[in-house]
PDB file of N, CA, C and O in Angstrom, chain B, residues numbered from 101:
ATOM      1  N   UNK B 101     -81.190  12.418 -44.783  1.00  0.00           N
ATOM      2  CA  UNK B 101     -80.222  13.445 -45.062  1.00  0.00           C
ATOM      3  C   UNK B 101     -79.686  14.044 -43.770  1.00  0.00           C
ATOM      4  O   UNK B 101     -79.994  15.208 -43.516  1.00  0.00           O
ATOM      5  N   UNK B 102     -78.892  13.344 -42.906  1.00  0.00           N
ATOM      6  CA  UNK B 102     -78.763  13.529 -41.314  1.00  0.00           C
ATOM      7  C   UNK B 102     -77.128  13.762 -41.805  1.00  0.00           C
ATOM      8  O   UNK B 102     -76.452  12.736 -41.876  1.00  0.00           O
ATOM      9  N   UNK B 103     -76.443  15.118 -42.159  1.00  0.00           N
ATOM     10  CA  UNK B 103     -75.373  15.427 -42.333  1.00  0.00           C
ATOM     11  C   UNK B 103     -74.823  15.314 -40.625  1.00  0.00           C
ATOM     12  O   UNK B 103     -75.491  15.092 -39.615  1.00  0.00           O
ATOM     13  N   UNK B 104     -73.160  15.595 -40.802  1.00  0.00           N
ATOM     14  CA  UNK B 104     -72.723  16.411 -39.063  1.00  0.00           C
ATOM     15  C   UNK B 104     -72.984  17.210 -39.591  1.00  0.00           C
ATOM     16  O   UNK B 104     -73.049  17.674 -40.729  1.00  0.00           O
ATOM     17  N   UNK B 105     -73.269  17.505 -37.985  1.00  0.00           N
ATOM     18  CA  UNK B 105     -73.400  19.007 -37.048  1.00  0.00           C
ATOM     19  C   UNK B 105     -71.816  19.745 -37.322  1.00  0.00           C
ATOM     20  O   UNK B 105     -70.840  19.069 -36.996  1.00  0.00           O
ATOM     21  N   UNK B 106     -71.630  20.866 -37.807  1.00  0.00           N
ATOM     22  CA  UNK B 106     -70.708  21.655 -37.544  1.00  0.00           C
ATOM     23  C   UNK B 106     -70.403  22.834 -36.731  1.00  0.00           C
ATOM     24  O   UNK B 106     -70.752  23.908 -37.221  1.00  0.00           O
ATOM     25  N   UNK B 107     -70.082  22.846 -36.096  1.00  0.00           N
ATOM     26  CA  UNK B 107     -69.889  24.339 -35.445  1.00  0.00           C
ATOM     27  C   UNK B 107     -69.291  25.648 -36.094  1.00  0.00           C
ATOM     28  O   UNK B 107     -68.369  26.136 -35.440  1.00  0.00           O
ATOM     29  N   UNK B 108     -69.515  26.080 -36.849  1.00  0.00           N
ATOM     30  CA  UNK B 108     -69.291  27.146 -37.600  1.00  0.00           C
ATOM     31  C   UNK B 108     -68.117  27.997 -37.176  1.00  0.00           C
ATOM     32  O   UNK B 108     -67.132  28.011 -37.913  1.00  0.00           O
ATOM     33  N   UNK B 109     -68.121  28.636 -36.175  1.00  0.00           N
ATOM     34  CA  UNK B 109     -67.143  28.788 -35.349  1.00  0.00           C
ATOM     35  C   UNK B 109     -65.505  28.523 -35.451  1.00  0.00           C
ATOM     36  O   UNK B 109     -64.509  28.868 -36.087  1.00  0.00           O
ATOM     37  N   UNK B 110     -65.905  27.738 -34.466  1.00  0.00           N
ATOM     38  CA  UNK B 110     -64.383  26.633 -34.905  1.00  0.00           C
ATOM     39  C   UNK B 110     -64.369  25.725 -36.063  1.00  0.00           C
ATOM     40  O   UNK B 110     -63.526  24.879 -35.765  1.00  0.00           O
ATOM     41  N   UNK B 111     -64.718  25.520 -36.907  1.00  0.00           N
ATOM     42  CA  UNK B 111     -64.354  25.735 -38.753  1.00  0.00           C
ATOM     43  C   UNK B 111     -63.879  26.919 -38.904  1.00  0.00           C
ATOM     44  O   UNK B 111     -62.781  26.925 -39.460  1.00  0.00           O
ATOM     45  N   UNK B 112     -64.346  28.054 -38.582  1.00  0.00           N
ATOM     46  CA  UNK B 112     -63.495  29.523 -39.570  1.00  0.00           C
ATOM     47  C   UNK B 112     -62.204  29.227 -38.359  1.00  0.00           C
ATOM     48  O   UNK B 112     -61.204  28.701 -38.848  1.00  0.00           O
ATOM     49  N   UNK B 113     -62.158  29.453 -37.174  1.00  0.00           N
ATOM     50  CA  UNK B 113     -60.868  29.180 -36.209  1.00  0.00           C
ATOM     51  C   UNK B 113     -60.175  28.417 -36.917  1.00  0.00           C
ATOM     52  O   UNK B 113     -59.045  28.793 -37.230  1.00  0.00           O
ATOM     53  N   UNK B 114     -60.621  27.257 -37.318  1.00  0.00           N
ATOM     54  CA  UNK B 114     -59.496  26.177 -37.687  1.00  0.00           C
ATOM     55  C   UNK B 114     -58.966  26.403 -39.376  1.00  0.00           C
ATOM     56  O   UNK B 114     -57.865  25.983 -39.733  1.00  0.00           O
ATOM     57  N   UNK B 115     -59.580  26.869 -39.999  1.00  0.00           N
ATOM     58  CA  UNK B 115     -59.603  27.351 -41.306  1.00  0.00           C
ATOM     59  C   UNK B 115     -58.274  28.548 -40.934  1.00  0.00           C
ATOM     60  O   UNK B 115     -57.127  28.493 -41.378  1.00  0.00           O
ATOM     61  N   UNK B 116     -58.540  29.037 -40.495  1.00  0.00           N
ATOM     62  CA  UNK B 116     -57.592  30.511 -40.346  1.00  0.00           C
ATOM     63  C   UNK B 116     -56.171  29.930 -39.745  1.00  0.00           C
ATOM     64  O   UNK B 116     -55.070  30.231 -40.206  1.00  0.00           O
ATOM     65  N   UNK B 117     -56.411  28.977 -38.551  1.00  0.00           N
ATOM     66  CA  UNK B 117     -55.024  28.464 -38.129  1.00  0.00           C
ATOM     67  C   UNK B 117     -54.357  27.339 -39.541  1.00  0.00           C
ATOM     68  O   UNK B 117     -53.184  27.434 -39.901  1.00  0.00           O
ATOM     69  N   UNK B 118     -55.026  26.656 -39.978  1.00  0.00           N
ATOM     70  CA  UNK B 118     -54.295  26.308 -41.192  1.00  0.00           C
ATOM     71  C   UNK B 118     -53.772  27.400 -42.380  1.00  0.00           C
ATOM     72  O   UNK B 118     -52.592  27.447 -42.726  1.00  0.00           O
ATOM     73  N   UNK B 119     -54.378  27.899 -42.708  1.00  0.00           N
ATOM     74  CA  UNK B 119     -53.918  28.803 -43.225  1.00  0.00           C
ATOM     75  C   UNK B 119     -52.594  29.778 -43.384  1.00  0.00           C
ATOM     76  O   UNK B 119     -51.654  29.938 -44.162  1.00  0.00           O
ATOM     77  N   UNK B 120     -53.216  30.435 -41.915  1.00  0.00           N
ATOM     78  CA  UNK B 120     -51.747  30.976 -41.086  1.00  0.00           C
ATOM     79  C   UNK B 120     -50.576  29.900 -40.987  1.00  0.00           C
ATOM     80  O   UNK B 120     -49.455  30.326 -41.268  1.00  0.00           O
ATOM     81  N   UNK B 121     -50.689  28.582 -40.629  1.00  0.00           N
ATOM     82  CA  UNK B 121     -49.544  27.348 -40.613  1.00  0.00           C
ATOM     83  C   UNK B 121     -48.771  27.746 -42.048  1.00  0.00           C
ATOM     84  O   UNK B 121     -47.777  28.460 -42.185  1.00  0.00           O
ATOM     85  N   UNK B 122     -49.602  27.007 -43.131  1.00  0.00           N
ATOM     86  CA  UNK B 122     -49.277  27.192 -44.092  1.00  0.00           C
ATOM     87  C   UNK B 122     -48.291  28.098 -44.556  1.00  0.00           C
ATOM     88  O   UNK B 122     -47.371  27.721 -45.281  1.00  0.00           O
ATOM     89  N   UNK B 123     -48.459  29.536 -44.099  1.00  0.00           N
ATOM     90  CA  UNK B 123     -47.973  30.784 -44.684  1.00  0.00           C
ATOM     91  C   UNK B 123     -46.511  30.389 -43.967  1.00  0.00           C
ATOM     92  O   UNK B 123     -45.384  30.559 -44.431  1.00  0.00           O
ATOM     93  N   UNK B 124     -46.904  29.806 -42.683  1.00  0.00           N
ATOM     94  CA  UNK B 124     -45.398  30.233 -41.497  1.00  0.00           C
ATOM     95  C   UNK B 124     -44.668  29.133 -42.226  1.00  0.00           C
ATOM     96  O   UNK B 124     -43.443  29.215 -42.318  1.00  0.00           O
ATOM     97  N   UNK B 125     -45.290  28.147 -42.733  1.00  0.00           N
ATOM     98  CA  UNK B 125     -44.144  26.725 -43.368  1.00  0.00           C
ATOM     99  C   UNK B 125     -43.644  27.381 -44.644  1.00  0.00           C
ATOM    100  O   UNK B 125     -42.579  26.994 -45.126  1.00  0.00           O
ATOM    101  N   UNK B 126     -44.378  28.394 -45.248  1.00  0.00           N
ATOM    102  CA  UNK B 126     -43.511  28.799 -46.585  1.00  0.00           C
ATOM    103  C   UNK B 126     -42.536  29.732 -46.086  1.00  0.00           C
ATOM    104  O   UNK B 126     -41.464  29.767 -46.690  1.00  0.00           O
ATOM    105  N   UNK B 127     -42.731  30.633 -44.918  1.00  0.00           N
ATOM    106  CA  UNK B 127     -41.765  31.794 -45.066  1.00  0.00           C
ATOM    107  C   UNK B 127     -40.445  30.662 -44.441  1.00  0.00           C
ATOM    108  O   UNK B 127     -39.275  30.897 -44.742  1.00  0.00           O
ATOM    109  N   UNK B 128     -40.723  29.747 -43.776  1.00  0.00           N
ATOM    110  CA  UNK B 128     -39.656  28.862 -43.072  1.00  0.00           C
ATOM    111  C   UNK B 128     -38.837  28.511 -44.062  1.00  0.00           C
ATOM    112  O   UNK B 128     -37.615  28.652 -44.034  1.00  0.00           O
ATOM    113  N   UNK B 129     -39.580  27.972 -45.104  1.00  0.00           N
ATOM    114  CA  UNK B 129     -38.328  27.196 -46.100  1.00  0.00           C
ATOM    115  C   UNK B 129     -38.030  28.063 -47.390  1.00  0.00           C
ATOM    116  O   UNK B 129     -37.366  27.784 -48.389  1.00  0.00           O
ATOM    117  N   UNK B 130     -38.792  29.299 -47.019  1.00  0.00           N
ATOM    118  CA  UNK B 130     -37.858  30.498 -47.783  1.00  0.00           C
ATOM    119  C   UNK B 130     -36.463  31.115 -47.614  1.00  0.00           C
ATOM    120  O   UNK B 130     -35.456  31.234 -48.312  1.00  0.00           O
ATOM    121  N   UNK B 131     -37.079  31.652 -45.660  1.00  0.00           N
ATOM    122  CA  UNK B 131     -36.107  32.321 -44.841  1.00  0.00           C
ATOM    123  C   UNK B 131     -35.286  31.531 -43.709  1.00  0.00           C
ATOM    124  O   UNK B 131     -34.179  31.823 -43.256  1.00  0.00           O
ATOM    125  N   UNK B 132     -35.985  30.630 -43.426  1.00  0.00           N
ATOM    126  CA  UNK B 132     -35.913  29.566 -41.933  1.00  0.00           C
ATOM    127  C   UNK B 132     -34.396  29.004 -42.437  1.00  0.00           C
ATOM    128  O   UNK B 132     -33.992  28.659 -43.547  1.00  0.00           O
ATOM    129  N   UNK B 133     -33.659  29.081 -40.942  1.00  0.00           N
ATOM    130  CA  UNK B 133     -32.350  27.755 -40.713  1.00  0.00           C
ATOM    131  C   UNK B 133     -32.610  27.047 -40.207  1.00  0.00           C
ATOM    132  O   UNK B 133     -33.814  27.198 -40.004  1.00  0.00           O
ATOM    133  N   UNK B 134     -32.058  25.629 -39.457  1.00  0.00           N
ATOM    134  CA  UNK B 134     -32.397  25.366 -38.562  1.00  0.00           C
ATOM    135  C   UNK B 134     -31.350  25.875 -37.426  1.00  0.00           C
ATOM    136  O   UNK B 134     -30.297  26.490 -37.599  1.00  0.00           O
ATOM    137  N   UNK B 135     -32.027  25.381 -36.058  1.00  0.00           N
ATOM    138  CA  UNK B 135     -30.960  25.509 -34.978  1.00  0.00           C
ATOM    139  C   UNK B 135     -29.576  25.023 -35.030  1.00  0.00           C
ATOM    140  O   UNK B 135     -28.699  25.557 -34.351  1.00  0.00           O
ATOM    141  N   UNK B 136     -29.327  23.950 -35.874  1.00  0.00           N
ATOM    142  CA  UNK B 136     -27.982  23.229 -35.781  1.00  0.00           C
ATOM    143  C   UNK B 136     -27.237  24.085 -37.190  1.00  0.00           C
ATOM    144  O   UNK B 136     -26.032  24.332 -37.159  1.00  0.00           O
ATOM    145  N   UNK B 137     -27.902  24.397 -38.117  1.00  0.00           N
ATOM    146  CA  UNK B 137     -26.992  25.235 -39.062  1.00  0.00           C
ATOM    147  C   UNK B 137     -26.808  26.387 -39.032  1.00  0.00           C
ATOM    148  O   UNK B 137     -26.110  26.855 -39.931  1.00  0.00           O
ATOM    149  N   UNK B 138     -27.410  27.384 -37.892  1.00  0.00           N
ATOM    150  CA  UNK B 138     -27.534  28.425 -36.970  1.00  0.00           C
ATOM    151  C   UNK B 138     -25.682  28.182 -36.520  1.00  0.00           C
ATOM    152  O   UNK B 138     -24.770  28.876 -36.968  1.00  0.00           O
ATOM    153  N   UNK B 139     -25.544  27.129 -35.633  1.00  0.00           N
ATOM    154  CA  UNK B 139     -24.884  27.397 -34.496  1.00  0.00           C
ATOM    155  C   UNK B 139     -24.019  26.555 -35.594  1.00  0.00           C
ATOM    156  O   UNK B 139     -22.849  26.726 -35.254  1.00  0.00           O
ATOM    157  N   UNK B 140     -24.042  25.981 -36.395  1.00  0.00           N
ATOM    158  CA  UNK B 140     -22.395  25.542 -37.251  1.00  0.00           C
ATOM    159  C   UNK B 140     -21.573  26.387 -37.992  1.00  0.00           C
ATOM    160  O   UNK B 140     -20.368  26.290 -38.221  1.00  0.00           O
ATOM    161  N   UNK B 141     -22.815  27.682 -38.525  1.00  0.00           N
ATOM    162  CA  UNK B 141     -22.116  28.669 -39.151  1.00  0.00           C
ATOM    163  C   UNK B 141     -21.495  29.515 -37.851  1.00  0.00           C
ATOM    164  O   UNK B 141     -20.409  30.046 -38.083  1.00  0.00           O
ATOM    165  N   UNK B 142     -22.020  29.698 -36.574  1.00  0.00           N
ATOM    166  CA  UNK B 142     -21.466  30.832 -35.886  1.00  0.00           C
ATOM    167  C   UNK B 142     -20.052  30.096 -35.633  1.00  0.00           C
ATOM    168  O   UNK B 142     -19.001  30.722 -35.770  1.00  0.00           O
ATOM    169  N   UNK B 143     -20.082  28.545 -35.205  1.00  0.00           N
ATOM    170  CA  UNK B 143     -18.614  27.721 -34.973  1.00  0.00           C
ATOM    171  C   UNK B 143     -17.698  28.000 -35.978  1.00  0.00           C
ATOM    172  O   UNK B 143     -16.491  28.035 -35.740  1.00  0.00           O
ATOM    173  N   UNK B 144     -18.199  28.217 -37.162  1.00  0.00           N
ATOM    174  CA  UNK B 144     -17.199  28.053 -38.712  1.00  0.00           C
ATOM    175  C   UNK B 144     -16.458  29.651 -38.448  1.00  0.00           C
ATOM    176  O   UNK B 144     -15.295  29.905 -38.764  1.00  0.00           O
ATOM    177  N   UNK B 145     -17.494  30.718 -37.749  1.00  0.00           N
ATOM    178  CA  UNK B 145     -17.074  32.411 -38.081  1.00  0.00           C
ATOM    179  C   UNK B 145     -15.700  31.968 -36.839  1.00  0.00           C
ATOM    180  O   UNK B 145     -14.473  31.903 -36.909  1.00  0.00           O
ATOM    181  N   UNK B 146     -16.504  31.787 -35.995  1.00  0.00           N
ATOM    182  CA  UNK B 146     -15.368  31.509 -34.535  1.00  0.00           C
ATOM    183  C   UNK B 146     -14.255  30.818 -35.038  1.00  0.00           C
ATOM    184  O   UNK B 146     -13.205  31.314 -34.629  1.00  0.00           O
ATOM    185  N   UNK B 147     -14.086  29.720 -35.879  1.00  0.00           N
ATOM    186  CA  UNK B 147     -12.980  28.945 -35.881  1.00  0.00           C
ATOM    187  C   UNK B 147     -12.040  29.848 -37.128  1.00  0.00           C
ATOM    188  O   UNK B 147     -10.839  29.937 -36.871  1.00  0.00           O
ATOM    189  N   UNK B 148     -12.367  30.299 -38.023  1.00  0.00           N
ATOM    190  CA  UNK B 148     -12.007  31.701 -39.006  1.00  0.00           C
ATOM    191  C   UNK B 148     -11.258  32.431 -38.207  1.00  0.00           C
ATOM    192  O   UNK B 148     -10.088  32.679 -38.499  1.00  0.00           O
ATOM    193  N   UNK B 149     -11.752  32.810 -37.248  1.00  0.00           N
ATOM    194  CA  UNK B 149     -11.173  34.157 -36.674  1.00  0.00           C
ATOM    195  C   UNK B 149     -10.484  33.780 -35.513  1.00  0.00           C
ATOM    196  O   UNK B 149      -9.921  34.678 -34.888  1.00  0.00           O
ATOM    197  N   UNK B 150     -10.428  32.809 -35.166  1.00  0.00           N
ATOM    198  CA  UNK B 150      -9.517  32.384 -34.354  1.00  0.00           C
ATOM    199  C   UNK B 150      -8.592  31.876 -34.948  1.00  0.00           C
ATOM    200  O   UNK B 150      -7.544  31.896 -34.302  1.00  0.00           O
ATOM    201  N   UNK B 151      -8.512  31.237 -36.317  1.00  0.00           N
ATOM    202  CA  UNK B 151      -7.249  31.069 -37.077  1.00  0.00           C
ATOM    203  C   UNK B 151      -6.607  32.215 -37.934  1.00  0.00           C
ATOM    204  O   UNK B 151      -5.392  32.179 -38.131  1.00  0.00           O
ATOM    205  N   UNK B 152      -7.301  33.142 -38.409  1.00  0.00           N
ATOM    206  CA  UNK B 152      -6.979  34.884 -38.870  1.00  0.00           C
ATOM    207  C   UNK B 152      -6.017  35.319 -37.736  1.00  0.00           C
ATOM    208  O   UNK B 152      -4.819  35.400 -38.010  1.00  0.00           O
ATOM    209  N   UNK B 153      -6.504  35.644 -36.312  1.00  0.00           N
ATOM    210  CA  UNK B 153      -5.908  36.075 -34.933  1.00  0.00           C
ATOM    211  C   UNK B 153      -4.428  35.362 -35.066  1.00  0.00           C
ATOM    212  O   UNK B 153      -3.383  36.006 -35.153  1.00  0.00           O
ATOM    213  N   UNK B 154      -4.514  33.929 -35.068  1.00  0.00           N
ATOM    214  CA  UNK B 154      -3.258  33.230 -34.731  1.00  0.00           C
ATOM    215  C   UNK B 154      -2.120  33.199 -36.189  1.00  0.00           C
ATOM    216  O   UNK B 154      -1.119  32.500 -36.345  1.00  0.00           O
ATOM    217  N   UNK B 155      -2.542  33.918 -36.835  1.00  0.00           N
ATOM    218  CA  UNK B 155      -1.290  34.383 -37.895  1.00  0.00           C
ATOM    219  C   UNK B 155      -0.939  35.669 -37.944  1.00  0.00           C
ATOM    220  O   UNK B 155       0.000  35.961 -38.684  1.00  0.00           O
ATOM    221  N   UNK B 156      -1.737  36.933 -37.020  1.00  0.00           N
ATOM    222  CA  UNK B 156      -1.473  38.250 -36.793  1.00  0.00           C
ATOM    223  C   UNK B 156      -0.248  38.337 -36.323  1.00  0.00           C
ATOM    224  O   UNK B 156       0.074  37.817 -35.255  1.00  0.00           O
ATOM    225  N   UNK B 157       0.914  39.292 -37.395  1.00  0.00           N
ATOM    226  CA  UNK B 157       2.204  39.814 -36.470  1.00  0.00           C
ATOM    227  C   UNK B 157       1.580  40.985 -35.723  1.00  0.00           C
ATOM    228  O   UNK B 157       0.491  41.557 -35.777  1.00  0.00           O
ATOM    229  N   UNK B 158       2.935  41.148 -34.849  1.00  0.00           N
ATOM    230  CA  UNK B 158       2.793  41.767 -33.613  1.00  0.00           C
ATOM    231  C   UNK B 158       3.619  42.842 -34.270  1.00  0.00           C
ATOM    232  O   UNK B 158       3.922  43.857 -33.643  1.00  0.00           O
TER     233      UNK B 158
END
């Protein structure tokens, strides 16, 4: 009956960092964008308002 050796320790460490992962991957694909649909929506506001601007009378 020669189980491993565990280190108790780092089991609860590693237990807790999965855990915590876990939580951060749900709030991600709750709340999370990515970087590229980040910066396509700010291009889409920019290209809006730069076509709004270029029909402003004077």
């Amino acid at each position: 009956m020669s189980g491993k050796v565990v280190n108790l320790r780092a089991a609860r460490k590693a237990r807790t960092r999965d855990a915590k992962r876990a939580e951060a991957d749900a709030n991600a694909a709750r709340h999370g964008r990515t970087k590229a649909q980040k910066a396509e929506e700010d291009a889409a506001a920019h290209r809006a308002r730069r076509h709004l601007d270029g029909h402003e009378r004077e």
